[in-house]
C-alpha positions in Angstrom: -96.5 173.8 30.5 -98.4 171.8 33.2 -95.5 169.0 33.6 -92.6 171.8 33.7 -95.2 173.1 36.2 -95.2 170.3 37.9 -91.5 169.3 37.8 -90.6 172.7 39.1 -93.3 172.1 41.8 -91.7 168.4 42.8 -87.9 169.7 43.0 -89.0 173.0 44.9 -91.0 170.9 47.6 -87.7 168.4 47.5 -85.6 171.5 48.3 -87.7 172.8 50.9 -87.9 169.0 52.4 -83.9 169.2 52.5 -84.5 173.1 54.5 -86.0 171.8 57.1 -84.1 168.7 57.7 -81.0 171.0 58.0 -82.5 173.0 60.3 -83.3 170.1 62.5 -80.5 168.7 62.3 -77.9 172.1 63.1 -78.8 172.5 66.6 -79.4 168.7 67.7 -75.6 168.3 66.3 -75.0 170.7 69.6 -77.6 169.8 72.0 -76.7 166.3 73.0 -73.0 168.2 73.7 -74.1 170.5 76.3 -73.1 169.0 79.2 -69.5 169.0 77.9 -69.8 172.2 77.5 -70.8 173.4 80.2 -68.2 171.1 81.8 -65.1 172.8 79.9 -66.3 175.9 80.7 -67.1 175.0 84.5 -70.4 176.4 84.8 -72.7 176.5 87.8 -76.3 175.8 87.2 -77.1 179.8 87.0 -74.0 179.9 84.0 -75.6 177.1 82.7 -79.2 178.4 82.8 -78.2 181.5 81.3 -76.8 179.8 78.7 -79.7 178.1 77.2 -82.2 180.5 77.8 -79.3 183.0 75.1 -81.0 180.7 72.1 -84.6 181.9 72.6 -83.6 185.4 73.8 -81.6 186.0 70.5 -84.8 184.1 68.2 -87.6 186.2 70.1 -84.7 189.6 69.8 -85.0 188.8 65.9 -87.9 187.5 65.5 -89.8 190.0 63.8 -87.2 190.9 61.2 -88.2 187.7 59.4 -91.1 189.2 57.6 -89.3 192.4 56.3 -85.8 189.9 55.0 -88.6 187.6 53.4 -90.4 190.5 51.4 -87.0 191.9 50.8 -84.8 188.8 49.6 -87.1 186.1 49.0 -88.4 183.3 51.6 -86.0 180.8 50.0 -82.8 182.8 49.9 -83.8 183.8 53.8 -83.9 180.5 54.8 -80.7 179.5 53.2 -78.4 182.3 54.5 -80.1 181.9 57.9 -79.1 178.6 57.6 -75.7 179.0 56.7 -75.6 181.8 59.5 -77.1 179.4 62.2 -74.4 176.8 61.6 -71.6 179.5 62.0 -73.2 180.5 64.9 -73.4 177.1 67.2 -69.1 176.4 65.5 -68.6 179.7 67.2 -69.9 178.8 71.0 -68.1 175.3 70.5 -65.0 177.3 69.6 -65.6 180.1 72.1 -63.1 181.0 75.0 -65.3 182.4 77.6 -68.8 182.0 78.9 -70.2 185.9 77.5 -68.9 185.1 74.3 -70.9 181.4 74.1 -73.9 183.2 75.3 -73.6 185.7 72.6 -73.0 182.9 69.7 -75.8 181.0 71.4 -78.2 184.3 71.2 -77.1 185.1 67.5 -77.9 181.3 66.8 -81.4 181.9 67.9 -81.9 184.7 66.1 -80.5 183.0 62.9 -82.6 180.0 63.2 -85.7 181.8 63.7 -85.3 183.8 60.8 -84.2 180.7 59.0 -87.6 178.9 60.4 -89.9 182.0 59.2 -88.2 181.4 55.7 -88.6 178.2 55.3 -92.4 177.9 56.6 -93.0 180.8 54.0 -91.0 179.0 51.2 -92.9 175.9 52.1 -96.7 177.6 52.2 -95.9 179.2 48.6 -95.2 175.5 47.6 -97.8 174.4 49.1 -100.6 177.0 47.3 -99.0 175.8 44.2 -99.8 172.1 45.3 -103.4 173.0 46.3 -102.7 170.3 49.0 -101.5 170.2 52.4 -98.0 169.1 52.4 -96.9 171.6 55.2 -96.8 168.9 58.0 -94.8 166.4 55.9 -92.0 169.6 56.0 -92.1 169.7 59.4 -92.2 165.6 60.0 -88.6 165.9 57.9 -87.8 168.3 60.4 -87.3 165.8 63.1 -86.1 163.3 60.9 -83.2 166.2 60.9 -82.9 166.2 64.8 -82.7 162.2 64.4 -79.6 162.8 61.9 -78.3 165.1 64.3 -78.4 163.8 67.7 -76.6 160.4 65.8 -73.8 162.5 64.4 -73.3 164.2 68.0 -73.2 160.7 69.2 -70.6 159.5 67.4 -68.4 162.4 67.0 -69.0 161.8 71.6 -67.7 158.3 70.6 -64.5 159.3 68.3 -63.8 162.0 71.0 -63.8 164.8 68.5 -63.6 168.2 69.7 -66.0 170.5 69.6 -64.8 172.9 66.8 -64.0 170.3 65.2 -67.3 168.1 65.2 -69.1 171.6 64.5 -67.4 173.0 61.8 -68.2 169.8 60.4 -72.0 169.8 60.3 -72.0 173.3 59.5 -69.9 172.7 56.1 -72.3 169.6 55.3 -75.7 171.2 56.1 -74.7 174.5 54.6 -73.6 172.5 50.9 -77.3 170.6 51.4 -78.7 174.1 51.8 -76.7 175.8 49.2 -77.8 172.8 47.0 -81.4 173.6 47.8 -81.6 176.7 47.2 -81.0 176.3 43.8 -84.5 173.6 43.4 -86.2 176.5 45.4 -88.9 178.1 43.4 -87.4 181.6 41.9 -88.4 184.9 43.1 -90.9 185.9 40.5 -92.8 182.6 40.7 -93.0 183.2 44.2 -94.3 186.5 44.1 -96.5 185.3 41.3 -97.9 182.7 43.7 -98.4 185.2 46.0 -100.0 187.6 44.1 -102.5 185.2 43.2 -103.8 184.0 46.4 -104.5 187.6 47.0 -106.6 188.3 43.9 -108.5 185.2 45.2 -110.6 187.8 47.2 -113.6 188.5 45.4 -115.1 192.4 46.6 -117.6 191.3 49.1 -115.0 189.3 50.7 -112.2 192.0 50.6 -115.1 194.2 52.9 -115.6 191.7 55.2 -112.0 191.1 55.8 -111.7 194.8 56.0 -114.8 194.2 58.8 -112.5 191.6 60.6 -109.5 194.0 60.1 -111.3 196.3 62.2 -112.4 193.8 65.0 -111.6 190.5 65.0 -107.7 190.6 63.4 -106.3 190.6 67.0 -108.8 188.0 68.4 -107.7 185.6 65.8 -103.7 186.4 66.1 -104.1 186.1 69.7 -106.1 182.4 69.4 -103.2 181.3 67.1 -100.4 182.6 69.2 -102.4 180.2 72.2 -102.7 177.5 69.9 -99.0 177.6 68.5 -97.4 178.5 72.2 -99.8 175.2 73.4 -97.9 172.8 70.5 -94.5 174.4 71.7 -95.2 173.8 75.1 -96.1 170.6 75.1 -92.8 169.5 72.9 -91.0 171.1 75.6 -93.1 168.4 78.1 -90.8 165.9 76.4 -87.8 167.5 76.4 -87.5 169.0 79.7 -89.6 166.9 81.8 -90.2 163.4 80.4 -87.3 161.6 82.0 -87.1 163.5 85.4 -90.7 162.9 85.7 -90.6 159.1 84.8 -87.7 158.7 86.8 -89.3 160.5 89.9 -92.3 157.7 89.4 -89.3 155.1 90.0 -88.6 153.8 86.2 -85.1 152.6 85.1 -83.0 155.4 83.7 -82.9 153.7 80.3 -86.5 153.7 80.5 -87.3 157.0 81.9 -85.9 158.2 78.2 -88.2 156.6 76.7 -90.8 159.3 77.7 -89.0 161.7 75.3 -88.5 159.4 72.9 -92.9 158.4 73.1 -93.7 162.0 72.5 -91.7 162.5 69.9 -92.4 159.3 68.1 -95.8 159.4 68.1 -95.2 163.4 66.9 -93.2 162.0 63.6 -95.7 159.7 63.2 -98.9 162.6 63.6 -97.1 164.7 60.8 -96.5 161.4 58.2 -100.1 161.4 58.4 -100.6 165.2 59.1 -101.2 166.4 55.5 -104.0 163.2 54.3 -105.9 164.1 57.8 -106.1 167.8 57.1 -107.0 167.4 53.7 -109.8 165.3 55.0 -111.0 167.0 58.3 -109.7 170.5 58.3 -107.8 172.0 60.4 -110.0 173.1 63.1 -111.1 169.3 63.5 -107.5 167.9 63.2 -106.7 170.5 66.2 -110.1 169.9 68.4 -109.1 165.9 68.4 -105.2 167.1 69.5 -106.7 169.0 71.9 -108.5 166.4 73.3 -105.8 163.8 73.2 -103.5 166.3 75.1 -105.7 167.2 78.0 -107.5 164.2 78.2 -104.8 161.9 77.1 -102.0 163.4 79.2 -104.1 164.2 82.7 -105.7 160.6 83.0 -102.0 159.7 82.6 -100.9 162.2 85.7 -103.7 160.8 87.5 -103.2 157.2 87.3 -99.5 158.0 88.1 -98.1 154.7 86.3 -94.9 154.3 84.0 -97.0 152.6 81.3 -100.0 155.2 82.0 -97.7 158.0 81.2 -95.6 156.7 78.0 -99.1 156.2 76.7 -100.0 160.1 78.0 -96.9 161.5 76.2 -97.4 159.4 73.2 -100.9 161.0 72.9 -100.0 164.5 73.8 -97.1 164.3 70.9 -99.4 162.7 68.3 -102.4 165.6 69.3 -99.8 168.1 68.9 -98.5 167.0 65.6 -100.4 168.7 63.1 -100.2 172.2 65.2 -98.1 174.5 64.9 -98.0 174.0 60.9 -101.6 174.6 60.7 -100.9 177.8 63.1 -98.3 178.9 60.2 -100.7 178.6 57.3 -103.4 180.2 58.7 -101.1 183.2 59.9 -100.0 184.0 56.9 -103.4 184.2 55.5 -105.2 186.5 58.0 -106.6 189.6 55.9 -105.2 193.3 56.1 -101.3 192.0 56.6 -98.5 192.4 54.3 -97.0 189.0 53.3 -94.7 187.1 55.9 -96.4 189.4 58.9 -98.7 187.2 60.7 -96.0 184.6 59.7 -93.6 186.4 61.5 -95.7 188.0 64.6 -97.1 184.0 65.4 -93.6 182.4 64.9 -92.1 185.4 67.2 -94.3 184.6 70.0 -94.9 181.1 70.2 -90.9 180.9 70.8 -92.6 182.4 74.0 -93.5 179.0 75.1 -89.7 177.8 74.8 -88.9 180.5 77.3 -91.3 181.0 79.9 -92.5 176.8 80.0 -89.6 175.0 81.9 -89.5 178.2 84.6 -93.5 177.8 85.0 -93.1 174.6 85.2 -90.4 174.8 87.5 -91.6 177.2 89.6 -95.2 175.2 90.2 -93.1 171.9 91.1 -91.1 173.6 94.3 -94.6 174.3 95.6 -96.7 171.2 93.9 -94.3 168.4 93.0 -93.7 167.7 90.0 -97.0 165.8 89.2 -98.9 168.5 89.6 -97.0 171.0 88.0 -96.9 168.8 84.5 -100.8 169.7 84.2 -100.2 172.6 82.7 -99.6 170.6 79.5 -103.5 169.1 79.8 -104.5 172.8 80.5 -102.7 173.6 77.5 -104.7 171.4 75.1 -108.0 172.4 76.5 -106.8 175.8 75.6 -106.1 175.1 72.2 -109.9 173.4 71.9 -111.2 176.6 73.1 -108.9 178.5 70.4 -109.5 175.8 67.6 -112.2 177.8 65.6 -109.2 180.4 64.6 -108.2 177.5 62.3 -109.6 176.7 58.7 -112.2 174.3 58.9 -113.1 171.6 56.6 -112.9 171.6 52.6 -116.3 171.9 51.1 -115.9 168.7 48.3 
Protein backbone atom coordinates (compact mmCIF):
# COMPACT_ATOMS: atom_id res chain seq x y z
CA UNK A 1 0.00 0.00 0.00
CA UNK A 2 2.95 2.46 0.89
CA UNK A 3 4.67 2.08 -2.72
CA UNK A 4 1.16 2.40 -4.70
CA UNK A 5 1.17 5.37 -2.22
CA UNK A 6 4.05 6.52 -3.22
CA UNK A 7 3.75 5.90 -6.99
CA UNK A 8 0.54 7.67 -7.02
CA UNK A 9 2.33 10.45 -5.08
CA UNK A 10 5.46 10.62 -7.77
CA UNK A 11 3.06 10.75 -10.98
CA UNK A 12 0.62 13.29 -9.24
CA UNK A 13 3.64 15.77 -8.36
CA UNK A 14 4.91 14.91 -12.17
CA UNK A 15 1.46 16.07 -13.38
CA UNK A 16 1.29 19.03 -11.38
CA UNK A 17 5.15 19.79 -12.51
CA UNK A 18 3.68 19.59 -16.28
CA UNK A 19 0.54 22.41 -14.83
CA UNK A 20 2.65 24.77 -14.09
CA UNK A 21 5.04 24.68 -16.93
CA UNK A 22 1.89 25.12 -19.21
CA UNK A 23 0.89 27.83 -17.51
CA UNK A 24 4.14 29.50 -17.92
CA UNK A 25 4.55 28.85 -20.98
CA UNK A 26 0.74 30.01 -22.50
CA UNK A 27 1.17 33.58 -22.04
CA UNK A 28 5.06 34.00 -22.74
CA UNK A 29 4.02 32.33 -26.25
CA UNK A 30 2.13 35.86 -26.53
CA UNK A 31 4.08 38.27 -24.69
CA UNK A 32 7.28 38.53 -26.76
CA UNK A 33 4.43 39.33 -29.76
CA UNK A 34 2.95 42.34 -28.40
CA UNK A 35 4.57 44.84 -30.21
CA UNK A 36 3.26 43.25 -33.37
CA UNK A 37 0.22 43.47 -32.04
CA UNK A 38 -0.16 46.43 -31.13
CA UNK A 39 1.45 47.39 -34.56
CA UNK A 40 -1.49 45.52 -36.72
CA UNK A 41 -3.85 47.06 -34.78
CA UNK A 42 -2.20 50.62 -34.73
CA UNK A 43 -2.43 51.45 -31.26
CA UNK A 44 -1.30 54.63 -29.46
CA UNK A 45 0.36 54.21 -26.21
CA UNK A 46 -3.13 54.82 -24.19
CA UNK A 47 -4.67 51.60 -26.76
CA UNK A 48 -1.73 49.96 -25.92
CA UNK A 49 -1.76 50.59 -22.12
CA UNK A 50 -5.25 49.70 -21.93
CA UNK A 51 -4.49 46.64 -23.39
CA UNK A 52 -2.18 45.13 -20.93
CA UNK A 53 -3.53 46.35 -17.95
CA UNK A 54 -7.25 43.95 -19.57
CA UNK A 55 -5.01 40.70 -18.29
CA UNK A 56 -4.90 41.73 -14.54
CA UNK A 57 -8.26 43.50 -14.61
CA UNK A 58 -10.04 40.17 -15.93
CA UNK A 59 -7.57 37.91 -13.08
CA UNK A 60 -8.34 40.39 -10.13
CA UNK A 61 -12.47 40.49 -11.76
CA UNK A 62 -12.24 36.48 -11.21
CA UNK A 63 -10.16 36.08 -8.80
CA UNK A 64 -12.18 35.05 -5.99
CA UNK A 65 -14.26 32.48 -7.82
CA UNK A 66 -11.27 30.22 -7.66
CA UNK A 67 -12.01 28.96 -4.20
CA UNK A 68 -15.78 28.11 -4.77
CA UNK A 69 -14.71 26.09 -8.61
CA UNK A 70 -11.86 24.30 -6.44
CA UNK A 71 -14.31 23.08 -3.67
CA UNK A 72 -16.80 22.45 -6.37
CA UNK A 73 -14.81 20.54 -9.18
CA UNK A 74 -11.62 19.61 -7.70
CA UNK A 75 -8.17 21.75 -7.67
CA UNK A 76 -6.87 19.57 -10.43
CA UNK A 77 -9.74 19.57 -12.90
CA UNK A 78 -9.83 23.67 -12.14
CA UNK A 79 -6.53 24.03 -13.26
CA UNK A 80 -6.88 21.97 -16.30
CA UNK A 81 -10.03 23.59 -17.87
CA UNK A 82 -8.55 26.97 -16.78
CA UNK A 83 -5.83 25.98 -18.65
CA UNK A 84 -7.41 24.91 -21.63
CA UNK A 85 -9.69 28.13 -21.26
CA UNK A 86 -6.53 30.49 -20.93
CA UNK A 87 -5.02 29.16 -24.17
CA UNK A 88 -8.38 29.79 -26.11
CA UNK A 89 -8.39 33.02 -24.68
CA UNK A 90 -4.83 34.59 -25.86
CA UNK A 91 -5.70 32.43 -29.84
CA UNK A 92 -8.74 34.69 -29.58
CA UNK A 93 -6.91 38.38 -29.12
CA UNK A 94 -4.22 37.05 -31.80
CA UNK A 95 -7.22 36.30 -34.04
CA UNK A 96 -9.35 39.33 -32.95
CA UNK A 97 -10.46 42.10 -35.44
CA UNK A 98 -10.69 45.14 -33.31
CA UNK A 99 -9.03 46.64 -30.33
CA UNK A 100 -12.45 46.08 -27.65
CA UNK A 101 -12.57 42.72 -28.65
CA UNK A 102 -8.57 42.01 -27.85
CA UNK A 103 -9.06 43.78 -24.65
CA UNK A 104 -11.92 41.58 -23.81
CA UNK A 105 -9.97 38.13 -24.87
CA UNK A 106 -7.03 39.67 -23.02
CA UNK A 107 -9.38 40.29 -19.74
CA UNK A 108 -11.02 36.73 -20.06
CA UNK A 109 -7.40 35.38 -20.28
CA UNK A 110 -6.61 36.85 -16.95
CA UNK A 111 -9.32 35.64 -15.37
CA UNK A 112 -8.67 32.09 -16.75
CA UNK A 113 -5.15 32.02 -15.77
CA UNK A 114 -5.78 33.11 -12.31
CA UNK A 115 -8.28 30.65 -11.70
CA UNK A 116 -6.02 28.17 -13.43
CA UNK A 117 -3.03 29.48 -10.96
CA UNK A 118 -5.33 29.06 -7.70
CA UNK A 119 -5.83 25.39 -8.99
CA UNK A 120 -2.78 24.48 -9.48
CA UNK A 121 -1.17 25.98 -6.16
CA UNK A 122 -4.11 23.99 -4.42
CA UNK A 123 -3.44 20.75 -6.46
CA UNK A 124 0.23 21.20 -5.72
CA UNK A 125 -0.17 22.01 -1.57
CA UNK A 126 -2.42 18.66 -1.43
CA UNK A 127 0.67 16.94 -2.99
CA UNK A 128 2.74 18.44 -1.09
CA UNK A 129 0.88 17.41 2.54
CA UNK A 130 1.08 13.95 1.11
CA UNK A 131 4.97 14.46 0.61
CA UNK A 132 5.39 15.88 4.16
CA UNK A 133 8.09 17.99 2.33
CA UNK A 134 8.27 21.16 0.70
CA UNK A 135 8.24 20.72 -2.96
CA UNK A 136 6.02 23.78 -3.58
CA UNK A 137 8.91 26.06 -4.88
CA UNK A 138 10.31 23.29 -7.26
CA UNK A 139 6.44 23.82 -9.00
CA UNK A 140 6.85 27.16 -9.29
CA UNK A 141 10.82 26.97 -10.51
CA UNK A 142 9.08 24.65 -13.51
CA UNK A 143 6.95 27.54 -13.94
CA UNK A 144 9.62 29.66 -15.47
CA UNK A 145 11.23 26.97 -17.13
CA UNK A 146 7.52 27.26 -18.96
CA UNK A 147 8.05 31.03 -19.75
CA UNK A 148 11.67 29.89 -21.12
CA UNK A 149 9.73 27.24 -23.49
CA UNK A 150 7.61 29.95 -24.41
CA UNK A 151 9.37 33.04 -25.14
CA UNK A 152 11.62 30.42 -27.53
CA UNK A 153 8.55 29.14 -29.42
CA UNK A 154 7.38 32.97 -29.85
CA UNK A 155 10.79 33.52 -31.20
CA UNK A 156 10.86 31.26 -33.73
CA UNK A 157 7.32 31.29 -34.91
CA UNK A 158 8.88 35.72 -35.12
CA UNK A 159 11.50 33.95 -37.21
CA UNK A 160 9.18 31.61 -39.68
CA UNK A 161 6.87 34.74 -39.92
CA UNK A 162 3.89 32.79 -38.74
CA UNK A 163 0.82 34.59 -38.11
CA UNK A 164 -0.58 35.13 -35.17
CA UNK A 165 -3.63 32.70 -35.18
CA UNK A 166 -1.73 30.61 -36.42
CA UNK A 167 1.40 30.45 -33.95
CA UNK A 168 -1.39 30.59 -31.13
CA UNK A 169 -3.64 28.04 -32.02
CA UNK A 170 -0.65 26.15 -31.94
CA UNK A 171 0.56 26.41 -28.41
CA UNK A 172 -2.90 26.27 -27.24
CA UNK A 173 -3.43 22.63 -28.97
CA UNK A 174 0.08 21.48 -27.45
CA UNK A 175 -0.26 22.85 -23.91
CA UNK A 176 -3.89 21.90 -23.62
CA UNK A 177 -2.89 17.79 -24.83
CA UNK A 178 0.13 18.30 -21.96
CA UNK A 179 -2.63 19.41 -19.60
CA UNK A 180 -5.28 17.01 -20.59
CA UNK A 181 -2.48 14.41 -20.22
CA UNK A 182 -1.88 15.67 -16.65
CA UNK A 183 -4.86 15.68 -15.44
CA UNK A 184 -5.19 12.24 -15.66
CA UNK A 185 -1.66 11.58 -13.13
CA UNK A 186 -3.49 14.20 -10.95
CA UNK A 187 -4.39 12.75 -7.62
CA UNK A 188 -8.41 11.91 -7.83
CA UNK A 189 -10.98 13.75 -6.08
CA UNK A 190 -11.56 11.62 -2.99
CA UNK A 191 -7.79 11.37 -2.29
CA UNK A 192 -7.78 14.88 -2.39
CA UNK A 193 -10.49 15.56 -0.14
CA UNK A 194 -9.15 12.70 1.96
CA UNK A 195 -5.86 14.74 2.20
CA UNK A 196 -7.65 17.50 3.09
CA UNK A 197 -9.71 16.19 5.63
CA UNK A 198 -6.85 15.05 7.39
CA UNK A 199 -4.83 18.07 7.77
CA UNK A 200 -7.79 19.41 9.43
CA UNK A 201 -8.35 16.72 12.04
CA UNK A 202 -4.60 17.51 12.75
CA UNK A 203 -6.10 20.11 15.20
CA UNK A 204 -6.04 18.77 18.53
CA UNK A 205 -9.04 20.75 20.92
CA UNK A 206 -6.87 23.20 22.60
CA UNK A 207 -5.53 24.23 19.36
CA UNK A 208 -8.93 24.41 17.57
CA UNK A 209 -9.81 27.25 20.60
CA UNK A 210 -6.91 29.11 20.01
CA UNK A 211 -7.43 29.33 16.37
CA UNK A 212 -10.95 30.15 17.15
CA UNK A 213 -8.94 33.07 19.55
CA UNK A 214 -6.96 34.09 16.33
CA UNK A 215 -10.29 33.89 14.26
CA UNK A 216 -11.48 36.50 16.37
CA UNK A 217 -8.42 38.86 16.26
CA UNK A 218 -5.57 38.19 14.57
CA UNK A 219 -7.12 36.24 11.13
CA UNK A 220 -6.98 39.70 9.30
CA UNK A 221 -3.59 40.81 10.66
CA UNK A 222 -2.08 37.72 9.31
CA UNK A 223 -4.04 37.79 5.69
CA UNK A 224 -3.08 41.31 5.47
CA UNK A 225 0.96 40.45 6.30
CA UNK A 226 0.70 37.75 3.54
CA UNK A 227 -1.06 39.88 0.99
CA UNK A 228 2.29 42.51 1.79
CA UNK A 229 4.51 39.77 1.62
CA UNK A 230 3.06 38.14 -1.63
CA UNK A 231 2.25 41.81 -3.46
CA UNK A 232 6.30 42.50 -2.33
CA UNK A 233 7.55 39.13 -4.39
CA UNK A 234 5.13 40.28 -7.30
CA UNK A 235 6.46 43.54 -7.32
CA UNK A 236 9.74 42.99 -7.38
CA UNK A 237 9.39 40.36 -10.57
CA UNK A 238 7.64 43.20 -12.15
CA UNK A 239 11.22 45.31 -11.30
CA UNK A 240 12.64 42.95 -14.04
CA UNK A 241 10.17 43.04 -16.31
CA UNK A 242 9.15 46.50 -16.58
CA UNK A 243 12.12 48.32 -15.54
CA UNK A 244 15.40 46.40 -15.81
CA UNK A 245 16.43 47.37 -19.36
CA UNK A 246 15.05 51.01 -19.44
CA UNK A 247 16.78 51.50 -16.28
CA UNK A 248 20.21 49.90 -17.34
CA UNK A 249 19.90 51.52 -20.50
CA UNK A 250 19.22 55.10 -18.90
CA UNK A 251 22.80 54.28 -16.75
CA UNK A 252 24.31 54.12 -20.47
CA UNK A 253 24.71 50.08 -21.00
CA UNK A 254 24.56 48.53 -24.49
CA UNK A 255 21.09 47.50 -25.47
CA UNK A 256 22.09 43.85 -25.60
CA UNK A 257 23.34 44.30 -22.24
CA UNK A 258 20.70 46.38 -20.74
CA UNK A 259 18.55 42.85 -21.13
CA UNK A 260 20.54 41.32 -19.27
CA UNK A 261 19.03 43.00 -16.10
CA UNK A 262 15.81 40.96 -16.76
CA UNK A 263 17.46 38.10 -17.67
CA UNK A 264 19.79 38.51 -13.78
CA UNK A 265 16.64 38.62 -11.84
CA UNK A 266 15.14 36.02 -13.22
CA UNK A 267 18.05 33.72 -13.32
CA UNK A 268 19.01 34.07 -10.10
CA UNK A 269 14.88 33.54 -9.23
CA UNK A 270 15.06 29.89 -11.17
CA UNK A 271 17.91 29.29 -9.41
CA UNK A 272 16.32 30.44 -5.60
CA UNK A 273 13.34 28.05 -6.23
CA UNK A 274 15.91 24.74 -7.43
CA UNK A 275 17.05 25.31 -4.03
CA UNK A 276 13.77 26.74 -2.52
CA UNK A 277 12.29 23.49 -1.21
CA UNK A 278 15.96 21.92 0.69
CA UNK A 279 16.23 25.68 2.26
CA UNK A 280 12.71 25.72 3.64
CA UNK A 281 12.86 22.34 4.88
CA UNK A 282 15.91 23.48 6.77
CA UNK A 283 15.21 27.16 7.88
CA UNK A 284 11.58 27.67 7.74
CA UNK A 285 9.86 29.83 6.05
CA UNK A 286 9.90 32.88 8.18
CA UNK A 287 13.94 32.62 7.99
CA UNK A 288 14.05 31.85 4.15
CA UNK A 289 11.76 35.16 3.83
CA UNK A 290 13.79 37.51 6.54
CA UNK A 291 17.17 36.66 4.38
CA UNK A 292 15.03 37.61 0.96
CA UNK A 293 14.04 40.49 2.56
CA UNK A 294 17.25 41.47 3.28
CA UNK A 295 18.88 40.70 -0.01
CA UNK A 296 16.06 42.82 -1.68
CA UNK A 297 16.36 46.04 0.25
CA UNK A 298 19.79 45.85 1.06
CA UNK A 299 20.90 44.09 -2.07
CA UNK A 300 18.91 46.23 -4.55
CA UNK A 301 19.38 49.88 -2.75
CA UNK A 302 23.35 49.68 -2.37
CA UNK A 303 22.91 48.86 -6.09
CA UNK A 304 20.64 52.21 -6.84
CA UNK A 305 23.18 53.99 -4.79
CA UNK A 306 26.40 53.08 -6.35
CA UNK A 307 24.56 53.63 -9.70
CA UNK A 308 26.88 51.20 -11.81
CA UNK A 309 25.98 48.62 -14.62
CA UNK A 310 27.73 45.82 -12.78
CA UNK A 311 26.39 47.22 -9.25
CA UNK A 312 22.95 46.79 -10.43
CA UNK A 313 22.98 43.27 -12.37
CA UNK A 314 24.33 42.14 -9.08
CA UNK A 315 21.20 44.23 -7.26
CA UNK A 316 18.66 42.49 -9.55
CA UNK A 317 20.31 39.18 -9.29
CA UNK A 318 19.89 39.46 -5.42
CA UNK A 319 16.45 40.97 -5.31
CA UNK A 320 15.27 37.85 -7.74
CA UNK A 321 17.12 35.16 -5.73
CA UNK A 322 15.47 36.98 -2.10
CA UNK A 323 12.29 36.76 -3.85
CA UNK A 324 12.37 33.29 -4.88
CA UNK A 325 11.05 31.25 -2.27
CA UNK A 326 7.95 33.99 -1.70
CA UNK A 327 5.15 33.97 -2.99
CA UNK A 328 4.93 29.92 -2.65
CA UNK A 329 5.48 30.13 0.96
CA UNK A 330 2.60 33.01 0.89
CA UNK A 331 0.32 30.23 -0.84
CA UNK A 332 0.92 27.44 1.74
CA UNK A 333 0.52 29.35 4.57
CA UNK A 334 -2.84 30.90 3.15
CA UNK A 335 -4.34 28.05 2.78
CA UNK A 336 -3.75 26.99 6.23
CA UNK A 337 -4.95 30.03 8.25
CA UNK A 338 -7.71 28.69 10.81
CA UNK A 339 -11.56 29.46 10.59
CA UNK A 340 -11.49 29.38 6.37
CA UNK A 341 -13.11 26.90 4.19
CA UNK A 342 -10.59 25.18 1.88
CA UNK A 343 -9.14 27.22 -1.18
CA UNK A 344 -10.26 30.76 0.66
CA UNK A 345 -7.16 32.28 1.96
CA UNK A 346 -5.80 30.54 -1.20
CA UNK A 347 -7.90 32.45 -3.18
CA UNK A 348 -8.34 35.93 -1.20
CA UNK A 349 -3.99 36.15 -1.15
CA UNK A 350 -3.67 35.07 -4.88
CA UNK A 351 -6.59 37.77 -5.74
CA UNK A 352 -4.73 40.50 -4.28
CA UNK A 353 -1.24 40.06 -4.78
CA UNK A 354 -2.22 40.35 -8.63
CA UNK A 355 -2.64 43.89 -7.03
CA UNK A 356 1.06 44.37 -7.35
CA UNK A 357 0.91 43.56 -11.25
CA UNK A 358 -1.51 46.45 -11.51
CA UNK A 359 -0.79 49.22 -9.46
CA UNK A 360 3.52 48.71 -9.59
CA UNK A 361 4.59 49.97 -13.12
CA UNK A 362 1.92 53.18 -12.68
CA UNK A 363 3.64 53.87 -9.04
CA UNK A 364 6.54 53.43 -10.46
CA UNK A 365 5.82 55.51 -13.27
CA UNK A 366 4.27 58.06 -11.69
CA UNK A 367 7.43 58.57 -9.00
CA UNK A 368 9.97 58.68 -12.02
CA UNK A 369 8.24 61.97 -13.83
CA UNK A 370 8.90 63.62 -10.52
CA UNK A 371 12.21 61.63 -9.21
CA UNK A 372 13.91 59.97 -12.16
CA UNK A 373 13.95 56.88 -12.59
CA UNK A 374 16.64 55.94 -9.95
CA UNK A 375 14.74 57.09 -7.35
CA UNK A 376 11.57 55.79 -8.18
CA UNK A 377 13.08 51.95 -8.43
CA UNK A 378 13.41 52.20 -4.43
CA UNK A 379 10.29 51.21 -3.96
CA UNK A 380 11.45 47.59 -4.68
CA UNK A 381 14.18 47.99 -1.51
CA UNK A 382 11.08 49.38 0.44
CA UNK A 383 9.34 46.46 -0.63
CA UNK A 384 11.71 43.92 0.96
CA UNK A 385 11.96 45.70 4.25
CA UNK A 386 8.29 45.34 4.21
CA UNK A 387 8.20 41.87 3.82
CA UNK A 388 10.95 41.53 6.95
CA UNK A 389 8.51 43.41 8.95
CA UNK A 390 5.68 40.95 7.64
CA UNK A 391 7.92 37.75 7.79
CA UNK A 392 6.61 36.43 11.25
CA UNK A 393 3.05 35.66 9.32
CA UNK A 394 5.15 32.76 7.88
CA UNK A 395 5.77 29.26 9.46
CA UNK A 396 8.86 29.21 11.16
CA UNK A 397 11.31 26.48 11.50
CA UNK A 398 10.65 22.62 11.88
CA UNK A 399 11.26 21.43 15.39
CA UNK A 400 13.62 18.03 14.40
Amino acid sequence: MAKTEASANSRARAAVSALFLTNGALFANMAPRLPELKQELGLETVGYGLLVTAWPVGAILAGLAAGSLVRRFGSARVATFGTIATGMALLGAGSAPSLIWVVLAFALGGAMDSITDVGQNAHGLVVQRRYGRSILNSFHALWSVGAVIGGVMAAGAMHLKLDLPLHLGGSMLLFAAVALTALKFCLPRSAERATVEAVASDFSDALRAKASSIRRGRVLLMMAALVLISVAGVMVEDAGNSWATLYLGVLGAPAPLAATGYIALVGAQFIGRLLGDRMVDRFGQRGMAQTGGLLIAFGMGLALLIGTVPSTLLGFAAAGFGSATLVPAVMDQADKLPGLPPGTGLSVVSWLMRLGFLFSPPLVGFLAEDLGLRLALMVFPVAGLAVLICSPALRGRKPA
